[in-house]
C-alpha positions as CSV (number, residue, x, y, z in Angstrom):
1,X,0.0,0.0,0.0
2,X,3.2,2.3,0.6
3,X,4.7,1.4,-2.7
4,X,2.8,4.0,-5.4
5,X,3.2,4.3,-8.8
6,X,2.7,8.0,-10.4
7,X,4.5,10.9,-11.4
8,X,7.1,10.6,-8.9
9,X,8.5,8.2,-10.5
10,X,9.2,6.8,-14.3
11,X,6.6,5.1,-15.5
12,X,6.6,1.3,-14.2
13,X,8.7,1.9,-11.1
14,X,6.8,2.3,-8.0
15,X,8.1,5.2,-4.8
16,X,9.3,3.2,-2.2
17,X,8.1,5.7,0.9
18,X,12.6,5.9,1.3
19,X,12.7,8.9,-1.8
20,X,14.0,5.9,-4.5
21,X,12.2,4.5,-7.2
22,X,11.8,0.9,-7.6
23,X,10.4,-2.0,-9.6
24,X,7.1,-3.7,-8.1
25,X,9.5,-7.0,-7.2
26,X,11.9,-4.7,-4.9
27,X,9.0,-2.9,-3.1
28,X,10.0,-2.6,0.6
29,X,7.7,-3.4,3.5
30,X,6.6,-2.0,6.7
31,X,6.3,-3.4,10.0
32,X,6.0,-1.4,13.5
33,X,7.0,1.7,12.0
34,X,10.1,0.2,10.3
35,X,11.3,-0.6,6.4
36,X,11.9,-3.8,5.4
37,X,13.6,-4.1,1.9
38,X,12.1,-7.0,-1.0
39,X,13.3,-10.6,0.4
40,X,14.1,-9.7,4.1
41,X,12.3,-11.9,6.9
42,X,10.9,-11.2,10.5
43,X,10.1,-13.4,13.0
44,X,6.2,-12.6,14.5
45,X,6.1,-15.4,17.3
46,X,6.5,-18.5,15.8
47,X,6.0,-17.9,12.4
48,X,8.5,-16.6,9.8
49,X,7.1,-13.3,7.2
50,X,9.2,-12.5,4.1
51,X,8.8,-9.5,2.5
52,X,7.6,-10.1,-0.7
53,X,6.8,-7.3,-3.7
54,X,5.9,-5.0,-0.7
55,X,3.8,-7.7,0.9
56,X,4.8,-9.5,4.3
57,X,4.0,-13.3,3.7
58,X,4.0,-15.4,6.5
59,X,4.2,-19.0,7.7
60,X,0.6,-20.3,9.4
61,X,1.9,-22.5,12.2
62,X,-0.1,-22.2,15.6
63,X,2.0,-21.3,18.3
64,X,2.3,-22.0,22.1
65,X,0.5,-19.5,23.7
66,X,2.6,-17.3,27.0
67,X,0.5,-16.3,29.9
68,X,2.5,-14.2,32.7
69,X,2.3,-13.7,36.0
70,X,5.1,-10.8,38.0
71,X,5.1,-8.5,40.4
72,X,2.5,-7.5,42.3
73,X,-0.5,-8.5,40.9
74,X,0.4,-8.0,37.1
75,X,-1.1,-10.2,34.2
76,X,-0.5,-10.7,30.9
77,X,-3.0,-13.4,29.6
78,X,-2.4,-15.6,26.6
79,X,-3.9,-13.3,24.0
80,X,-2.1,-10.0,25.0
81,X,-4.6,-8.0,27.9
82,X,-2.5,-6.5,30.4
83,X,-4.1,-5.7,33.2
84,X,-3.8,-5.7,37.2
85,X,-5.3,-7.5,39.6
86,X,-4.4,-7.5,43.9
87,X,-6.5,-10.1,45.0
88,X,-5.2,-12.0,48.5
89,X,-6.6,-15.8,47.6
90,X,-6.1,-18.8,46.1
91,X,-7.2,-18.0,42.1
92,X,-7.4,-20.4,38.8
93,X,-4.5,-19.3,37.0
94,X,-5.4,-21.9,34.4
95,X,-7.2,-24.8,33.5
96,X,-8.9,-26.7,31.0
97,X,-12.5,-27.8,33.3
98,X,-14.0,-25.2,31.6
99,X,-18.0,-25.0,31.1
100,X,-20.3,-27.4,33.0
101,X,-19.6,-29.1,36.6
102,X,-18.5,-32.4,35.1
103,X,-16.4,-31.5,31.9
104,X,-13.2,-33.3,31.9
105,X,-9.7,-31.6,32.0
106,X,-6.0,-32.4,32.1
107,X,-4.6,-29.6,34.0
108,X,-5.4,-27.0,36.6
109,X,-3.1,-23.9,37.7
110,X,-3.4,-22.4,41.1
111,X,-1.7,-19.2,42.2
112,X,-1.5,-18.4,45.9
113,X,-1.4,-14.3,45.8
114,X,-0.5,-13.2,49.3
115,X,-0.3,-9.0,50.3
116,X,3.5,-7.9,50.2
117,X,4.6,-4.4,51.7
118,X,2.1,-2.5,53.6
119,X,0.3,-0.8,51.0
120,X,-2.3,-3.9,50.2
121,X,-1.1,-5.0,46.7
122,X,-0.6,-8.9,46.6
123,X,1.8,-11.2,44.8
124,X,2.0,-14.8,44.1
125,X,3.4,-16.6,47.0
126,X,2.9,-20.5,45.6
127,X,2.0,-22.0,42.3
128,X,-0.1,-25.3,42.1
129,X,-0.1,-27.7,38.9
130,X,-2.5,-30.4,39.1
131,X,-2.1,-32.4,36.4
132,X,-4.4,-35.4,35.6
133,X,-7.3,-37.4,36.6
134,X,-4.7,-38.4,39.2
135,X,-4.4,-34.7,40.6
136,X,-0.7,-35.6,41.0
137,X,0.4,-31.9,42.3
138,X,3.9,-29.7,42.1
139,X,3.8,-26.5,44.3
140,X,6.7,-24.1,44.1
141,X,6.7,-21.4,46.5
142,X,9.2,-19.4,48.6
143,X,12.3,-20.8,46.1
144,X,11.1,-24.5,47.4
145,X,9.5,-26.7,45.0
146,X,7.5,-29.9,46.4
147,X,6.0,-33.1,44.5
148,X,2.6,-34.0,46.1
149,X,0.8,-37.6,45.0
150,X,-2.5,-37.1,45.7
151,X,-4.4,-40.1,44.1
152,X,-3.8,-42.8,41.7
153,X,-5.4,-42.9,38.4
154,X,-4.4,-41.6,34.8
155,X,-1.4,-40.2,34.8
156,X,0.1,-37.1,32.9
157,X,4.2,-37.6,32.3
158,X,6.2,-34.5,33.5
159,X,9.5,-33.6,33.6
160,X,11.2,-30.5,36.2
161,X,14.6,-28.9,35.2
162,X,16.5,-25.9,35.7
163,X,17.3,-23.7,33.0
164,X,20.0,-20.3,33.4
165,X,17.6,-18.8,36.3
166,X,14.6,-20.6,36.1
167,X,12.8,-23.5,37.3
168,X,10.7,-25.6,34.3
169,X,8.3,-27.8,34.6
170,X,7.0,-29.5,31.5
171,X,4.0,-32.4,31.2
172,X,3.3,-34.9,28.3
173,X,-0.1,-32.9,27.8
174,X,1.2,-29.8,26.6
175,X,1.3,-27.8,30.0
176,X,4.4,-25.8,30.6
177,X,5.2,-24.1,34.2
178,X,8.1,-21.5,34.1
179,X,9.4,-20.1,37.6
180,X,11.7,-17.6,38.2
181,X,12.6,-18.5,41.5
182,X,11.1,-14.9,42.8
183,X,7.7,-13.2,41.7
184,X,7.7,-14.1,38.0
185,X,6.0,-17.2,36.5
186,X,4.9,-18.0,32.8
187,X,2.3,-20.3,31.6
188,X,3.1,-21.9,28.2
189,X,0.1,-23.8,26.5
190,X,0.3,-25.9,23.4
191,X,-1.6,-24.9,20.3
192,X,-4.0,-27.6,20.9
193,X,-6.0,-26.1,24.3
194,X,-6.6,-22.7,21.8
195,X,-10.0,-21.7,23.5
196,X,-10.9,-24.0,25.9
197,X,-9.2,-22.7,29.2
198,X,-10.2,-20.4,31.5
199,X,-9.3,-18.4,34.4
200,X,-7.0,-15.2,35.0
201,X,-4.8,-16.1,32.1
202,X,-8.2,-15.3,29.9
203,X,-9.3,-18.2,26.9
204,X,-6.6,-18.3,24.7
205,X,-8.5,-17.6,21.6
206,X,-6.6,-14.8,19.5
207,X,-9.2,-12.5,20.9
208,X,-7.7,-10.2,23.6
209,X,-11.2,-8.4,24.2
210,X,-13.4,-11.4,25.8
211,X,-10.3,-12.5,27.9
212,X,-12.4,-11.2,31.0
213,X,-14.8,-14.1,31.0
214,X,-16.0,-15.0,34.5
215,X,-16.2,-18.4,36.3
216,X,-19.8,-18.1,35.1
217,X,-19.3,-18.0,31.5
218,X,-20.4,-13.9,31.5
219,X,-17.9,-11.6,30.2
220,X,-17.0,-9.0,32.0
221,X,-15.0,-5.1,31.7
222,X,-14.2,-4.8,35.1
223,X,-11.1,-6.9,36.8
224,X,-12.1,-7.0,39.5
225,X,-15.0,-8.6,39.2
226,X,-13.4,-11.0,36.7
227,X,-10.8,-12.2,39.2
228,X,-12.8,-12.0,42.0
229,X,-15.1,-14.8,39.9
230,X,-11.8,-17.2,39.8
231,X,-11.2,-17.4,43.7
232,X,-11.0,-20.7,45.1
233,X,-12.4,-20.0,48.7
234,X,-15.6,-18.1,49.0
235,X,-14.3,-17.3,52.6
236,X,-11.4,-15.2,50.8
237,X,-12.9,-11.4,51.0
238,X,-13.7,-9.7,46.9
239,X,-11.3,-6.9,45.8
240,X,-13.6,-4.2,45.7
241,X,-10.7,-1.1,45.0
242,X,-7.8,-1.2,42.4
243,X,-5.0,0.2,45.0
244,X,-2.4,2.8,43.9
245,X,0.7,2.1,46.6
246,X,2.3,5.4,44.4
247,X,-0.7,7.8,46.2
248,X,0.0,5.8,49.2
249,X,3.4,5.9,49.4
250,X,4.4,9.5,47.5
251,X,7.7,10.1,49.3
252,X,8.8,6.8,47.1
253,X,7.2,8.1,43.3
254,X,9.9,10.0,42.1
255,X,13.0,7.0,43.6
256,X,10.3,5.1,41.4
257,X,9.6,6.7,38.3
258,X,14.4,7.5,38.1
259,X,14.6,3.9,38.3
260,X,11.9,2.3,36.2
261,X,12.7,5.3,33.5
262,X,15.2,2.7,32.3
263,X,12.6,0.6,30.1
264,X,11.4,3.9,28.1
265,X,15.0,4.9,27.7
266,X,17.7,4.0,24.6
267,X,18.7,1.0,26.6
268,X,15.4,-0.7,25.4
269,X,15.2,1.5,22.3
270,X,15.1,-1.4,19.9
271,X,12.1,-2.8,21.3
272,X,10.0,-0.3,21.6
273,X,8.5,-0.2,17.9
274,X,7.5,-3.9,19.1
275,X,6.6,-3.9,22.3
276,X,4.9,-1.0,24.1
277,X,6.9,0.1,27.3
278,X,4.1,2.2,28.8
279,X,2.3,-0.5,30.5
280,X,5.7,-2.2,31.6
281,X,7.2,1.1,32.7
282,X,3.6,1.6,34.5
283,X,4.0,-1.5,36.3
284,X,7.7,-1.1,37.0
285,X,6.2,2.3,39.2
286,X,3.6,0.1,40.6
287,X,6.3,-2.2,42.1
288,X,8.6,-0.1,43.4
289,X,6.2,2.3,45.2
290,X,4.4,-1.1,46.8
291,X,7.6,-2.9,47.8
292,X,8.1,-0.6,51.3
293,X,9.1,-4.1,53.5
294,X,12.6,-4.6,52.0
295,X,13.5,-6.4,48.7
296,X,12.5,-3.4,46.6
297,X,15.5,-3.8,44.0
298,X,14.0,-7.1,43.2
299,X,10.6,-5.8,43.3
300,X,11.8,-3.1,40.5
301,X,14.4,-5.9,38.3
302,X,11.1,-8.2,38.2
303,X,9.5,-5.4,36.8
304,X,12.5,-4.4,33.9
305,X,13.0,-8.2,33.9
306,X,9.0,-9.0,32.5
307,X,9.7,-6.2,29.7
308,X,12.9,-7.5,28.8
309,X,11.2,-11.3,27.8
310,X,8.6,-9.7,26.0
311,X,11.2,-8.3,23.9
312,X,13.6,-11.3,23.7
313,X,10.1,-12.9,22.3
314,X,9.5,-10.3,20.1
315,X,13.0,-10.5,18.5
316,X,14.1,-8.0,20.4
317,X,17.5,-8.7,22.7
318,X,18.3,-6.7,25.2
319,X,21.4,-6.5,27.2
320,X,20.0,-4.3,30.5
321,X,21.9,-5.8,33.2
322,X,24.9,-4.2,34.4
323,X,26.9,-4.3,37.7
324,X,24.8,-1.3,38.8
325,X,21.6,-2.3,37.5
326,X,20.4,-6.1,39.0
């Protein structure tokens, strides 16, 4: 659509939005703001587009879908929503018994959110996996992970290893756990459970705008009702106020906003045509106003730390670290 032919140029070459003239085959294309000349190829996830007469064509494979967990109380579901939710319960994370009492599942997610600081926000202290009819369990909490038989009866493989920083925890029925050993944990899902889960990591279904369906079935625009709807004990009090630990804790905003300026700054510069910083830089604030009890470098690395593997997964590598910086 960029590449025009017209007085501009000689007749049968085509403008190619750079000030040159070129033939229809070398037409460049565009993608987040940047040129891609005739032939050159991007990953988007895990498929491969080639640039091709000014037209991206793409690979159609299905791909593992992320859901992540960080911080206090931040989501990113399976088909993109960011949103934030400070719940102090036991919520379905995950899981495949979706619809009716009695339909069958193979997996179940269960994250513990407990309040950290003094400002009310919550993070996830414990993860559950049941996997199976067998609800053979694996909880990882506090850097401790624990294997818990539960019952016999039809079993789901599953394998645990550690990988650089992280704990992983893959089963045979397409489930993947990743722990950071801190506040950060990803859900990966195989192509083949594309709509039929539920819970705070939304449906998986491409579709970013129903991903606030309740335990009911209703969809929802408010998240707090929607994650209120996914709490295992009705004992467990509703979030009825999103909490702002930055209004709370004002003498901590600007320490806040100097350190988490890092993600909007050159450092991440490459990424940002990809990934949008403002609800990662957001966050990052979030976090370091609400971690007041000690551990508030972690609480703000967590928070550079999600941005940075949303960039590594959008082909974007980042090298943020330094000895300064966690």
């Amino acid at each position: 659509s960029e590449c025009v032919s017209g007085c501009v140029c000689p007749e049968g070459l085509f403008d190619d939005g750079r000030g040159g003239c070129v033939e229809q085959k070398d037409c460049p294309c565009s993608h987040n703001n940047e040129w891609y000349s005739s032939g050159d190829k991007i990953k988007v996830d895990c498929n491969t587009c080639t640039c091709q007469k000014g037209i991206w064509k793409c690979t159609d494979d299905v791909c593992y879908g992320t859901c992540m967990i960080y911080g206090s109380g931040h989501y990113n579901t399976f088909d993109g929503k960011f949103y934030d939710f400070d719940g102090s319960c036991e919520y379905v994370a995950t899981q495949d018994f979706c619809g009716d009492k009695n339909s069958s599942g193979s997996f179940s997610i269960i994250t513990e959110n407990v309040p950290c600081g003094t400002t009310g926000v919550t993070c996830s202290k414990a993860i559950k996996m049941f996997l199976g009819v067998s609800d053979d369990s694996q909880s990882v909490s506090n850097k401790e992970y624990k294997e818990i038989q539960r019952d016999v009866g039809d079993d789901v493989q599953y394998w645990n290893r550690t990988v650089g920083l992280y704990l992983v925890i893959e089963a045979s029925n397409g489930v993947m756990l990743i722990w950071d050993k801190q506040t950060s944990i990803f859900i990966k899902l195989s192509p083949n459970y594309r709509g039929k889960v539920c819970g705070l990591c939304g449906n998986f279904d491409d579709k970013a705008n129903n991903d606030f369906t309740t335990r009911s079935g209703l969809q929802d625009t408010n998240s707090l009702n929607f994650g209120n709807s996914w709490k295992q004990s009705p004992m467990c009090p509703d979030v009825t106020q999103e909490i702002k630990p930055c209004d709370l804790k004002p003498h901590r905003k600007s320490w806040a906003e100097k350190e988490c300026s890092i993600i909007q700054s050159e450092v991440f510069k490459i990424c940002h045509s990809k990934v949008n910083p403002l609800p990662y830089y957001e966050a990052c604030v979030h976090d370091a106003c609400s971690c007041d009890s000690g551990g508030d470098c972690e609480c703000f690395c967590s928070a550079v730390a999600a941005y940075a593997q949303e960039c590594i997964k959008a082909e974007a590598c980042v090298f943020w670290r330094t000895p300064d910086i966690c």
